[in-house]
ZATIBA-473922 format. One line per 4 residues: their letters; for each residue x negated, y negated, z of N, C-alpha, C. Coordinates in steps of 0.1 Angstrom, whole numbers, padded with zeros to 4 digits. Layout:
N
A = X:Y:Z:X:Y:Z:X:Y:Z ~ ...
END
This chain:
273
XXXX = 0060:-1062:-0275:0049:-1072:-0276:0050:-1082:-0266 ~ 0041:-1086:-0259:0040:-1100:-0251:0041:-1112:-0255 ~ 0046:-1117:-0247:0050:-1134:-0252:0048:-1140:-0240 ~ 0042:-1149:-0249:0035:-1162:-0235:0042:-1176:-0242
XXXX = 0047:-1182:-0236:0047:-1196:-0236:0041:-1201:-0234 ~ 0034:-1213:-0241:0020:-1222:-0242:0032:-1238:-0246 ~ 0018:-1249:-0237:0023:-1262:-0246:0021:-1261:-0257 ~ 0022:-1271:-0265:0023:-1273:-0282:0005:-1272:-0282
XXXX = 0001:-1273:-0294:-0013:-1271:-0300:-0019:-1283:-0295 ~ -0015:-1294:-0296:-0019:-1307:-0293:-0018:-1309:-0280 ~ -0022:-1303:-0269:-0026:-1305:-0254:-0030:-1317:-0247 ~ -0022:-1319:-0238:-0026:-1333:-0228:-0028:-1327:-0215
XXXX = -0039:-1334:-0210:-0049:-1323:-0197:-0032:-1326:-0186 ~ -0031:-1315:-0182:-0021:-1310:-0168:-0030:-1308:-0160 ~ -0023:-1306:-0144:-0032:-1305:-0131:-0019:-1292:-0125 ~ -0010:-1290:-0132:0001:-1284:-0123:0010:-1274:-0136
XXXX = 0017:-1266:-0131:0023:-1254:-0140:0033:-1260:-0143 ~ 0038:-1270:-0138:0051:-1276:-0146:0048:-1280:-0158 ~ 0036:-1286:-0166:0033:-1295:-0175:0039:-1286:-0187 ~ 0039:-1274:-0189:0050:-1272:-0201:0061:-1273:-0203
XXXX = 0068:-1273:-0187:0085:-1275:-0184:0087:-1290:-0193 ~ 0077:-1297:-0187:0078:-1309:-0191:0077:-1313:-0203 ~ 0074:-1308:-0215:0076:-1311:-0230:0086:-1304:-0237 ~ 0089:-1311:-0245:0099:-1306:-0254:0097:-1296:-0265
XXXX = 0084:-1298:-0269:0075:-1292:-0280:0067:-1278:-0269 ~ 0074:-1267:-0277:0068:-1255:-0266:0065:-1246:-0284 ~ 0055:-1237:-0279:0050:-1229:-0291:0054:-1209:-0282 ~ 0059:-1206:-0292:0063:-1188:-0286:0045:-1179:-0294
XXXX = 0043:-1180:-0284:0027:-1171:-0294:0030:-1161:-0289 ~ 0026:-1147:-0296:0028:-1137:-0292:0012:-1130:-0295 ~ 0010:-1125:-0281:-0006:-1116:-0285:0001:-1099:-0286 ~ -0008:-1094:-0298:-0008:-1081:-0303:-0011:-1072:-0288
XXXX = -0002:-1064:-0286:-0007:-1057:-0272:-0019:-1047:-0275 ~ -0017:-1041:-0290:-0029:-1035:-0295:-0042:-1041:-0300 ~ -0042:-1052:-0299:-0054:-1062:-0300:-0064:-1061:-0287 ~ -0075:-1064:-0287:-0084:-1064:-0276:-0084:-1084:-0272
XXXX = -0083:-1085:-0263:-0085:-1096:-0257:-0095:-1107:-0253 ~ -0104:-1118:-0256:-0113:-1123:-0249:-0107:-1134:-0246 ~ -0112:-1140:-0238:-0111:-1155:-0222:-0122:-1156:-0225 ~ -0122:-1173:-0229:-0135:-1181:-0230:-0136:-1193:-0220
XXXX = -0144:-1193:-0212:-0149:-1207:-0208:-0150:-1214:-0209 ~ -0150:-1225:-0213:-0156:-1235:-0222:-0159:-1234:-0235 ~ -0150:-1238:-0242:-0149:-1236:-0255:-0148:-1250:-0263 ~ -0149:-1263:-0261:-0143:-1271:-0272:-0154:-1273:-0280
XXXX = -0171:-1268:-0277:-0179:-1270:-0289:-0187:-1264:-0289 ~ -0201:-1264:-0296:-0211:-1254:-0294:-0210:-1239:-0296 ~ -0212:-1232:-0291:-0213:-1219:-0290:-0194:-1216:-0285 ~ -0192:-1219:-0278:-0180:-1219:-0272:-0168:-1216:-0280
XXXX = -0171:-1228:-0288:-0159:-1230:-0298:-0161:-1216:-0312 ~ -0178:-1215:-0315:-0179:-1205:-0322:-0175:-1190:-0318 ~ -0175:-1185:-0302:-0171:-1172:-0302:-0156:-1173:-0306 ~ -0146:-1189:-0301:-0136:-1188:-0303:-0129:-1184:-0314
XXXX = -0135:-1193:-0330:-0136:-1190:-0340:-0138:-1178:-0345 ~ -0149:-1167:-0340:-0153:-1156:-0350:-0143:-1147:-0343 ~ -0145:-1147:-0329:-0129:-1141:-0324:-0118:-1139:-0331 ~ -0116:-1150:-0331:-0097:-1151:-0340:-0102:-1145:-0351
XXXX = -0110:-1148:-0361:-0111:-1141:-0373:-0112:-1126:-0377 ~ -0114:-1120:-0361:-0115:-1103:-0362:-0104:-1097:-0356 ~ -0090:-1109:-0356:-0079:-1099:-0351:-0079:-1099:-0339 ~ -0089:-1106:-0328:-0086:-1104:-0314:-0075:-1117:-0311
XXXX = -0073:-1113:-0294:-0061:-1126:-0290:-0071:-1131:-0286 ~ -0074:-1144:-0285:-0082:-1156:-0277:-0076:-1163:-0271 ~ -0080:-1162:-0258:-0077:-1173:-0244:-0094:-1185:-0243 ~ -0086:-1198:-0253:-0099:-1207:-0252:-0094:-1216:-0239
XXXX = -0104:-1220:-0231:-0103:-1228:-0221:-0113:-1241:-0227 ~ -0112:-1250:-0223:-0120:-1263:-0219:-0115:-1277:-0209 ~ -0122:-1282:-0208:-0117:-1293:-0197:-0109:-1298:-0202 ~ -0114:-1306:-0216:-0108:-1313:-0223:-0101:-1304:-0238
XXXX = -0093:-1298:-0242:-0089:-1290:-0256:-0084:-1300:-0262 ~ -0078:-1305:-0256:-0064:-1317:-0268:-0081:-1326:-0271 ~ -0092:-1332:-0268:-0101:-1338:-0270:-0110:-1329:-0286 ~ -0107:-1320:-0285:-0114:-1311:-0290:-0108:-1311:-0306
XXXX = -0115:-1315:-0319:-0105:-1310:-0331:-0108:-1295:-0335 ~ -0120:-1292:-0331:-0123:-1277:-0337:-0114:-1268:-0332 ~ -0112:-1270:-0317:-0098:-1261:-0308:-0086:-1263:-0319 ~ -0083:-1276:-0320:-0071:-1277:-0325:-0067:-1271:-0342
XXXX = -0077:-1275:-0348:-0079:-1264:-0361:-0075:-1250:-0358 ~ -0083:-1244:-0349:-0079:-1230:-0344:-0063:-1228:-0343 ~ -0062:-1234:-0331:-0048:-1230:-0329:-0039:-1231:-0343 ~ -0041:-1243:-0353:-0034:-1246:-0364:-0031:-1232:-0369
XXXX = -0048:-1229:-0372:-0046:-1214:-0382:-0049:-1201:-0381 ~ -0049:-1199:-0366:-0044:-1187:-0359:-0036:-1185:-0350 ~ -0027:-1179:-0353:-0014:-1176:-0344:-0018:-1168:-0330 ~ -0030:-1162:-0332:-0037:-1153:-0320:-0044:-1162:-0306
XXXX = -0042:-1176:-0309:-0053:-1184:-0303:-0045:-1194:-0295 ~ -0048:-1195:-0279:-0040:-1203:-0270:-0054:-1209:-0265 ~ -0046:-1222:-0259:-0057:-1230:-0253:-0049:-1231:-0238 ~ -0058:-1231:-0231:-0058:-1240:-0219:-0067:-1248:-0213
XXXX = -0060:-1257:-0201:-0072:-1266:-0199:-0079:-1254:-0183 ~ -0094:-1261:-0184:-0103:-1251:-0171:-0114:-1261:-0169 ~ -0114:-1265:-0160:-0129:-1272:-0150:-0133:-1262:-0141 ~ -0144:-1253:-0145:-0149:-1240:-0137:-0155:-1249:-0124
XXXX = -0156:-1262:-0119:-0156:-1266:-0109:-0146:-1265:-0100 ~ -0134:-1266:-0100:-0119:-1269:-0095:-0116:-1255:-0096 ~ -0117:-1252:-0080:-0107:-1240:-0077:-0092:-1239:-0082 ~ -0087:-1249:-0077:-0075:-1250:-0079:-0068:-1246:-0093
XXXX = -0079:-1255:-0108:-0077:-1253:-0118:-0081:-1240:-0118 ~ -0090:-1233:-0117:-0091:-1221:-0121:-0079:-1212:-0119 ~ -0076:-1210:-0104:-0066:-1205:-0100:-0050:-1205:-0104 ~ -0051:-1212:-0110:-0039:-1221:-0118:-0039:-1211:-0134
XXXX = -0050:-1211:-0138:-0051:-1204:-0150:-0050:-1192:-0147 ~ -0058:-1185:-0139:-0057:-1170:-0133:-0037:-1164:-0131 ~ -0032:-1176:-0126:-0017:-1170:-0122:-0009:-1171:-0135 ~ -0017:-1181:-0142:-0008:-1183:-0159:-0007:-1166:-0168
XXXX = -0020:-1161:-0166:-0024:-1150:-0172:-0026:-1134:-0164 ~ -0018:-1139:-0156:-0020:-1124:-0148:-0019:-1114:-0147 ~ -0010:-1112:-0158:-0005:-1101:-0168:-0013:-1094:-0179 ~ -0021:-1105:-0180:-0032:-1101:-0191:-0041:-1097:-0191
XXXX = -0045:-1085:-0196:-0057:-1076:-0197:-0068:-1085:-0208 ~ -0080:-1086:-0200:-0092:-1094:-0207:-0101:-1084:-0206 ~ -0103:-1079:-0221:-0114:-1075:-0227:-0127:-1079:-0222 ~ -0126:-1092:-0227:-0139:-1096:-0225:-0141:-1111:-0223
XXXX = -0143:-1111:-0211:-0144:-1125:-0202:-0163:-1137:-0206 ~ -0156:-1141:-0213:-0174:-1149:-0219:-0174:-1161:-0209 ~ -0182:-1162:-0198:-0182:-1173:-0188:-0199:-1181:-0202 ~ -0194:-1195:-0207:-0201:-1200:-0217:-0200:-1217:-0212
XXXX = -0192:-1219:-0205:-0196:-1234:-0197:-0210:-1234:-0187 ~ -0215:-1245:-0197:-0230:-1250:-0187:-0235:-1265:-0193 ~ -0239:-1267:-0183:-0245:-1277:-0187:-0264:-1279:-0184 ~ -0271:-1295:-0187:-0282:-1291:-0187:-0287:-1306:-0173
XXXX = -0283:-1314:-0178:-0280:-1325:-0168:-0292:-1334:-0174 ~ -0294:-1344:-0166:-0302:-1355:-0170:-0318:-1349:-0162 ~ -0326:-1351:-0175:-0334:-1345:-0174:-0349:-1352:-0163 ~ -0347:-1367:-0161:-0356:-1368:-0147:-0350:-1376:-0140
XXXX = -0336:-1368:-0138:-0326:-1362:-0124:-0335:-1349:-0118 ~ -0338:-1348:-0130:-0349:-1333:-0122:-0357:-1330:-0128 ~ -0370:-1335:-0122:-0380:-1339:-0126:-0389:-1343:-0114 ~ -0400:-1336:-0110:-0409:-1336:-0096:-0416:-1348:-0096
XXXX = -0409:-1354:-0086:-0413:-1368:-0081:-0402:-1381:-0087 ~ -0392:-1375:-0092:-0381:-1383:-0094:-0368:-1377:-0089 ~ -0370:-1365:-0082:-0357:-1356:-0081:-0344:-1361:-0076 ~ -0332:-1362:-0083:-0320:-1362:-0076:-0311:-1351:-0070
XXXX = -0315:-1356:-0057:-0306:-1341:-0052:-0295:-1339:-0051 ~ -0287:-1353:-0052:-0272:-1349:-0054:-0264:-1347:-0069 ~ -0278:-1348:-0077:-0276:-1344:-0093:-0273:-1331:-0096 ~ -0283:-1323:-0082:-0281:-1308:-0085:-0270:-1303:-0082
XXXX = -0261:-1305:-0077:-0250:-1303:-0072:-0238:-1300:-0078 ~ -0240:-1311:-0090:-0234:-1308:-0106:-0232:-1297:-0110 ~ -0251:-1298:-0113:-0252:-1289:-0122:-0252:-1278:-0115 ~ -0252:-1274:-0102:-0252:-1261:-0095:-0233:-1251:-0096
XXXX = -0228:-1264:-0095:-0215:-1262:-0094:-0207:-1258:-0110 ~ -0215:-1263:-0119:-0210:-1255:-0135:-0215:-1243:-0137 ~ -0231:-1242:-0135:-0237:-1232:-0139:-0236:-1219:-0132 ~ -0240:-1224:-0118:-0236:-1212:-0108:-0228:-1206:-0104
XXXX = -0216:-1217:-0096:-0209:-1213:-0094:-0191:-1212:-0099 ~ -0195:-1221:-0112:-0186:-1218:-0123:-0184:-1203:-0124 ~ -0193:-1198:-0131:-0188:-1184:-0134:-0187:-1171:-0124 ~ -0193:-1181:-0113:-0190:-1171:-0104:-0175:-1170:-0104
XXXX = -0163:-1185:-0100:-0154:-1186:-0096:-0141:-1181:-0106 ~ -0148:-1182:-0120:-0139:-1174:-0130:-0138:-1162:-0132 ~ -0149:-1153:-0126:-0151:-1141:-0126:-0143:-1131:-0117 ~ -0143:-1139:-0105:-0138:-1132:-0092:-0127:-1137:-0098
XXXX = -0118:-1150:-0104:-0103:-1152:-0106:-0097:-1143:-0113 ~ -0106:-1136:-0122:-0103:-1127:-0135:-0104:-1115:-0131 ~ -0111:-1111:-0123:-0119:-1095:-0124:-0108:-1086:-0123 ~ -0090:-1086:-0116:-0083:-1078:-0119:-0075:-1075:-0133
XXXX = -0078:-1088:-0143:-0078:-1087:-0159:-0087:-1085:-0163 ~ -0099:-1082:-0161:-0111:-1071:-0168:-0104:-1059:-0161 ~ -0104:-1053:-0153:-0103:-1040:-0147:-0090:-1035:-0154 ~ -0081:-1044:-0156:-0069:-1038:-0165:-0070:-1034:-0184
XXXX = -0085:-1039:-0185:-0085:-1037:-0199:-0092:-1026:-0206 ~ -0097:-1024:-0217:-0102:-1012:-0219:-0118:-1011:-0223 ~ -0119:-1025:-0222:-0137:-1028:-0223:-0141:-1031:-0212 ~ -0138:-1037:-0203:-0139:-1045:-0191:-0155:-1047:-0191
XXXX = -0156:-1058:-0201:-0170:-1067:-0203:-0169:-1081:-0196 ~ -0176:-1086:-0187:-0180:-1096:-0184:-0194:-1104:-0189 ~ -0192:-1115:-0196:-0202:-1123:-0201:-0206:-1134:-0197 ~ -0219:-1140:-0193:-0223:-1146:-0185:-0234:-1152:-0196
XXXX = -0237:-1164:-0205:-0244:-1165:-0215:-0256:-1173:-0209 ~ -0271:-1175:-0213:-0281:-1184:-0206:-0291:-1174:-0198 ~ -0299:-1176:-0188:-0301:-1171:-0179:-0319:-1170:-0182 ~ -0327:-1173:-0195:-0335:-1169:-0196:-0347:-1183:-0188
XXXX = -0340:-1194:-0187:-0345:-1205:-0182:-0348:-1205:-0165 ~ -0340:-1189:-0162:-0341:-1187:-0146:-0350:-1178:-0146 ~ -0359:-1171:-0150:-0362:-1162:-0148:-0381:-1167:-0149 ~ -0390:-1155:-0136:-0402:-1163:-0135:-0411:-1164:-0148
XXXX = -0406:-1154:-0157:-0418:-1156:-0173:-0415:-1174:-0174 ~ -0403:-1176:-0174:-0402:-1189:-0181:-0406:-1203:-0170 ~ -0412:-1197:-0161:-0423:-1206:-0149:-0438:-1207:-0160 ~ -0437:-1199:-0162:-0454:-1200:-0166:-0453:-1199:-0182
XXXX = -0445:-1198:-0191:-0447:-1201:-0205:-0440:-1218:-0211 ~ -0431:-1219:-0200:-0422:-1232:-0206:-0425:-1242:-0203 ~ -0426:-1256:-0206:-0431:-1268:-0200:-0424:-1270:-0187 ~ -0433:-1278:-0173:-0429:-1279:-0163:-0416:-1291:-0162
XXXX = -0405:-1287:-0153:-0397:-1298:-0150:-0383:-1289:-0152 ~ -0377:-1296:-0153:-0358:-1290:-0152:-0356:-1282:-0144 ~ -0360:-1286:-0129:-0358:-1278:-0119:-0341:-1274:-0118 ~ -0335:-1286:-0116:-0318:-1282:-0115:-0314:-1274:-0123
XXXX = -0319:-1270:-0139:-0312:-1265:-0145:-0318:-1251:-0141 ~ -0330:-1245:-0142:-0335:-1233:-0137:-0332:-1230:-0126 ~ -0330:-1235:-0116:-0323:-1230:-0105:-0316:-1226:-0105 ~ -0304:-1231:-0112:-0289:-1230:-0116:-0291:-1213:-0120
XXXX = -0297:-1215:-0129:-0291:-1202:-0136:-0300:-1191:-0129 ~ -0314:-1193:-0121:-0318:-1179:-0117:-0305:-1178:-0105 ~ -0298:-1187:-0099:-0287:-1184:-0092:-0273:-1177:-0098 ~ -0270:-1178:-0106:-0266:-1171:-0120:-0267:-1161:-0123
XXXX = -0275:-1157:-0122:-0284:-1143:-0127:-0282:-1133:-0116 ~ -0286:-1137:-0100:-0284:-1135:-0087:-0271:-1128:-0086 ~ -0261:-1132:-0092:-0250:-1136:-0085:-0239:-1123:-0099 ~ -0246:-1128:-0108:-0243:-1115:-0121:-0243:-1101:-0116
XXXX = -0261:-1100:-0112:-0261:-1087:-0108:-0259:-1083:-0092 ~ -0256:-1090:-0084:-0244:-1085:-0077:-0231:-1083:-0079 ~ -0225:-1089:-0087:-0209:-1084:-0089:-0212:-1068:-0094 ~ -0222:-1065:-0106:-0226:-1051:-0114:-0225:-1044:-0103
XXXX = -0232:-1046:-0092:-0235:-1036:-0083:-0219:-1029:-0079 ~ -0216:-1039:-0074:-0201:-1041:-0066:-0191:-1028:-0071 ~ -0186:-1035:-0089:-0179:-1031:-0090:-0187:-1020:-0110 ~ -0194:-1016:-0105:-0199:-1004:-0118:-0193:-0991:-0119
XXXX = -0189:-0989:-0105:-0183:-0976:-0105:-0170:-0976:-0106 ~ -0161:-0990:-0113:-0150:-0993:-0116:-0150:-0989:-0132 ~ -0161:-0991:-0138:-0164:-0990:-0150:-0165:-1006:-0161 ~ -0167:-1018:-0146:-0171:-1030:-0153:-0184:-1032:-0156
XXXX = -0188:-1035:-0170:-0198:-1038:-0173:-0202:-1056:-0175 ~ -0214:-1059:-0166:-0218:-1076:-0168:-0231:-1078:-0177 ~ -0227:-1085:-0185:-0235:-1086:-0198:-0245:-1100:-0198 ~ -0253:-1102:-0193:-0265:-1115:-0191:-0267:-1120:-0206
XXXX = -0267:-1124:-0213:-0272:-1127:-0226:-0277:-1140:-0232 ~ -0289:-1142:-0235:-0298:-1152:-0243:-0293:-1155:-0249 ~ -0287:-1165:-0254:-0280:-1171:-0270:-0292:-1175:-0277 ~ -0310:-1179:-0272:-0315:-1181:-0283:-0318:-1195:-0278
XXXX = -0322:-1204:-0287:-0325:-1217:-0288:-0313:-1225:-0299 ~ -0309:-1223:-0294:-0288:-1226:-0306:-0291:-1240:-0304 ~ -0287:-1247:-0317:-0291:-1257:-0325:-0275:-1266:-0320 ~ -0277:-1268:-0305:-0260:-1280:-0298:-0267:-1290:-0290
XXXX = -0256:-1293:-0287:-0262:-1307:-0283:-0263:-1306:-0266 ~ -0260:-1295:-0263:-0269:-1292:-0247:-0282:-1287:-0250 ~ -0289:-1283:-0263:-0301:-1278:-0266:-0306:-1290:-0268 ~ -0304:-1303:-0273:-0306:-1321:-0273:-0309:-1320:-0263
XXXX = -0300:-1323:-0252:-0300:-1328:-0239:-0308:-1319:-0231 ~ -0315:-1311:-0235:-0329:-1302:-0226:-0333:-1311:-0229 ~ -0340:-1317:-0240:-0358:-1324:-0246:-0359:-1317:-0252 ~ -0358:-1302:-0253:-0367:-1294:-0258:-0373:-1300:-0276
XXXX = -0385:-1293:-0275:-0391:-1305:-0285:-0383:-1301:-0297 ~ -0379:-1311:-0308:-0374:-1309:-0320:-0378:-1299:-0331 ~ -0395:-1299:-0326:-0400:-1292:-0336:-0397:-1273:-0337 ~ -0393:-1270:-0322:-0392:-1262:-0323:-0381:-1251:-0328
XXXX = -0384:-1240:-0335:-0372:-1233:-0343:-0360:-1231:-0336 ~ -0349:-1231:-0343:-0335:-1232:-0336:-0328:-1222:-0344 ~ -0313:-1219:-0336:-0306:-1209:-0349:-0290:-1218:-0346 ~ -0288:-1215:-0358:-0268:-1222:-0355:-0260:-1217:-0342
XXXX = -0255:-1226:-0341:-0248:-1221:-0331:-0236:-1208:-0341 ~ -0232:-1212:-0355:-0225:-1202:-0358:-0234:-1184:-0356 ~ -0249:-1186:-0362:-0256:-1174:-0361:-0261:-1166:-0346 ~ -0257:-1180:-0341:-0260:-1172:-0327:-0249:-1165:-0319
XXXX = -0236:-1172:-0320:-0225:-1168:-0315:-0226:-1151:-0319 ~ -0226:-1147:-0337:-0224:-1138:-0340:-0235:-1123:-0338 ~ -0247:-1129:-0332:-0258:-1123:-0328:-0251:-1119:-0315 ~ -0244:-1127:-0306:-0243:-1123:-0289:-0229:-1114:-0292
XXXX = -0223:-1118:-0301:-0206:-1106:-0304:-0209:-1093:-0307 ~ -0223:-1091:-0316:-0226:-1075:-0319:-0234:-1067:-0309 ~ -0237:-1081:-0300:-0248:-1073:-0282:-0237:-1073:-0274 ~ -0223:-1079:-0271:-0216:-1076:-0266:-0208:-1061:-0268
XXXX = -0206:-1062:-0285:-0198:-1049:-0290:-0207:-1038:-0284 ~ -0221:-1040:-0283:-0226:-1025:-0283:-0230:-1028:-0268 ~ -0223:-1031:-0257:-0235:-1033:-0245:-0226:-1020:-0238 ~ -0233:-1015:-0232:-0233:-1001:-0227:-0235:-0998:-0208
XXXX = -0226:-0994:-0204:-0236:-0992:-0190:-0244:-0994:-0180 ~ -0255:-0991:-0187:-0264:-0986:-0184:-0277:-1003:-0186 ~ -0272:-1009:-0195:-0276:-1023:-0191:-0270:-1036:-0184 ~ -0256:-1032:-0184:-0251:-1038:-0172:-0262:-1048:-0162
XXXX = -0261:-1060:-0158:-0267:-1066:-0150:-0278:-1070:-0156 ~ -0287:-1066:-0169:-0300:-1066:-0171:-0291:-1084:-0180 ~ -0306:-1086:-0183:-0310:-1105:-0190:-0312:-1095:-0202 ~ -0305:-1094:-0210:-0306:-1095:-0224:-0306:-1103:-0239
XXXX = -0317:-1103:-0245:-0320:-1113:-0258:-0309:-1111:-0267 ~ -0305:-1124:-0277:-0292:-1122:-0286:-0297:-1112:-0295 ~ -0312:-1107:-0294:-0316:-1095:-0306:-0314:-1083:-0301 ~ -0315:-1082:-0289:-0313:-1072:-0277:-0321:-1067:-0270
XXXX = -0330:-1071:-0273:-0346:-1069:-0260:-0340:-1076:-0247 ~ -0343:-1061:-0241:-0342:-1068:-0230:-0353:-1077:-0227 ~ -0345:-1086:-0213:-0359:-1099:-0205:-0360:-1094:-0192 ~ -0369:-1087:-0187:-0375:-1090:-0172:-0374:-1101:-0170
X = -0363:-1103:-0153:-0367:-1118:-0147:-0368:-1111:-0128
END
């Protein structure tokens, strides 16, 4: 069985691999080598925290990331009461951090890699005739090229595992239906993600004949507080972030091949974009 050393449950953000040399308080977790694996992106709330949660509860090992985890009490509950569940810290902006986690885990075969950090930004930051263009830049650099940079860090721990699923959540706000049905404005964030989307089904292309599958997935109108921070009007219907997590785990369980690279709904219709 594999053994990782991790800091203690209660995490203080590090910039450097020494930061667990450096405590006294060390935790021996051991992941089931017969277990399937998922790596989460951004996990300390929302949806994030929920795949972490329903994760742990089906027996898999979970690798939760977030900027902040020790900030996080739902992370820290987890770790309490799953032995399967390690946290690290990850700013999918910072190379460096990424790469830092990548060499922590290099050993490790990832199942299934959920790239679930995004943000939405301030909304007349972008907004035609108020635009901030150095706003976009943010948001380009979480949305876009966040998961680009975790994907390419990871992709020789998908290729080592036996699902080799890559998940990439959002994407329906990039796509041109949602030009002409959605109210105008949130240019930064639609951009973001038709770049996202871009960038998804190029890696499919790349590496499909490896047998990696990239899974685009809708989570829905999930009831978080980045769904607040759109506008989007109150009135309209929402689903939990717990029901939605569990809607995108049973499109993941069954994603196949053959949809690889497509924008998929958490019901499983596909989306033309």
């Amino acid at each position: 069985m594999r053994k990782l050393v991790i800091c203690s449950p209660i995490l203080i953000l590090v910039g450097a691999l020494s930061a667990c040399a450096t405590t006294n308080s060390t935790q021996q977790v051991s992941f089931d080598p017969d277990a399937p694996t998922v790596f989460i992106a951004g996990s300390s709330r929302g949806l994030g925290l929920e795949f972490a949660r329903q994760y742990a509860a089906r027996g898999w090992n979970v690798i939760a990331t977030a900027r902040r985890p020790e900030a996080s009490e739902g992370l820290q509950a987890l770790v309490a009461e799953y032995p399967n569940v390690v946290l690290d810290v990850l700013d999918v902006t910072k190379q460096a951090d990424v790469q830092r986690v990548a060499e922590r885990f290099r050993d490790q075969p990832i199942d299934v890699l959920i790239n679930s950090a995004g943000i939405w930004g301030d909304l007349q930051a972008q907004t035609f005739g108020t635009l901030d263009y150095e706003a976009y830049e943010w948001i380009y650099e979480v949305n876009a090229l966040g998961p680009l940079r975790v994907t390419e860090a990871l992709i020789e721990n998908i290729k080592a595992s036996k699902q080799k699923k890559v998940i990439t959540l959002g994407g329906g706000m990039g796509t041109r239906k949602t030009v002409e049905q959605a109210p105008p404005g949130h240019y930064w964030y639609r951009m973001s993600r038709a770049a996202n989307l871009i960038s998804m089904a190029i890696i499919q292309r790349q590496y499909k004949k490896q047998g990696i599958i990239i899974g685009i997935i809708s989570p829905g109108k999930v009831d978080t507080q980045m769904l607040k921070d759109s506008g989007w009007p109150a009135h309209f219907k929402k689903i939990s972030a717990k029901d939605s997590a569990g809607y995108v785990i049973e499109q993941i369980a069954q994603l196949t091949p053959e949809k690889g690279g497509e924008l998929i709904n958490y019901d499983g219709n596909v989306i033309g974009w």
